[in-house]
N, C-alpha and C positions, 0 to 999 in steps of 0.2 A: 255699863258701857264696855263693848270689846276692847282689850288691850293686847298688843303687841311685844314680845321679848324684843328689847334694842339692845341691850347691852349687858353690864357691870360694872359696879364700882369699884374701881381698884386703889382711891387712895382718896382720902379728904381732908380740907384746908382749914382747920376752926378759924384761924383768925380771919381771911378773909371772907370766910363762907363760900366755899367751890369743890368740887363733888367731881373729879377727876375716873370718865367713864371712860370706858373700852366699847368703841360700838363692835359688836359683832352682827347682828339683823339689823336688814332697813335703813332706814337712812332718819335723822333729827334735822331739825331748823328752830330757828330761832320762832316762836308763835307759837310753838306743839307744847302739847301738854302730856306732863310723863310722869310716871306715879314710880315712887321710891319704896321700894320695898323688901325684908329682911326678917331678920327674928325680933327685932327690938325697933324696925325702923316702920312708919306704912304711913304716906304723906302724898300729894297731886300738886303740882306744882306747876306753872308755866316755864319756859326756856325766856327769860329777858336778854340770855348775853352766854356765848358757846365763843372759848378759845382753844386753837391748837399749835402749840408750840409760841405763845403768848402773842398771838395775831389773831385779830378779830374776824369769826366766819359765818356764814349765814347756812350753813349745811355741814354733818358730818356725814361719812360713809361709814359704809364695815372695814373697817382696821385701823379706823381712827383712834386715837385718845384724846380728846375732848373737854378743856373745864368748862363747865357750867355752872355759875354763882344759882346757888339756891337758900332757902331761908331757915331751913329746918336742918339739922344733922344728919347724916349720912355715914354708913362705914362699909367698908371692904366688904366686897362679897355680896353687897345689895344688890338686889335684879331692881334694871331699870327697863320700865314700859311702857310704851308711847299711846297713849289715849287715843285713840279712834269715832 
């Protein structure tokens, strides 16, 4: 499957599970599916739930920072890419 650079990770939540990205390319929604990827990380995930600035949004742009509750762990520096 074609995949898209949308972002980066720039900081992650263990206890709640959320994955705090930087979108730079493209745009996310809630429905898309984005694959986590890193030296130690490489996981497909769907978006169930995207907050920014702890309000609930249905799209991020490029210069957003974004959390998105996901299942699997996440760290700094992981490229985030939007399945197509």
């Amino acid at each position: 499957m074609p995949e898209q650079l949308i972002g980066t990770v720039i900081h992650y939540f263990k206890g709640p599970s959320v994955a705090v990205v930087h979108v730079t390319d493209g745009e996310l929604a809630v429905g898309d599916r984005v694959r986590f990827h890193g030296h130690t990380t490489d996981f497909t995930e769907q978006i169930t739930s995207m907050e920014v600035n702890h309000q609930r949004v249905e799209r991020a742009n490029p210069g957003d920072e974004v959390a998105i509750q996901i299942v699997d762990r996440a760290r700094p520096h992981d490229q985030v890419l939007k399945v197509t």
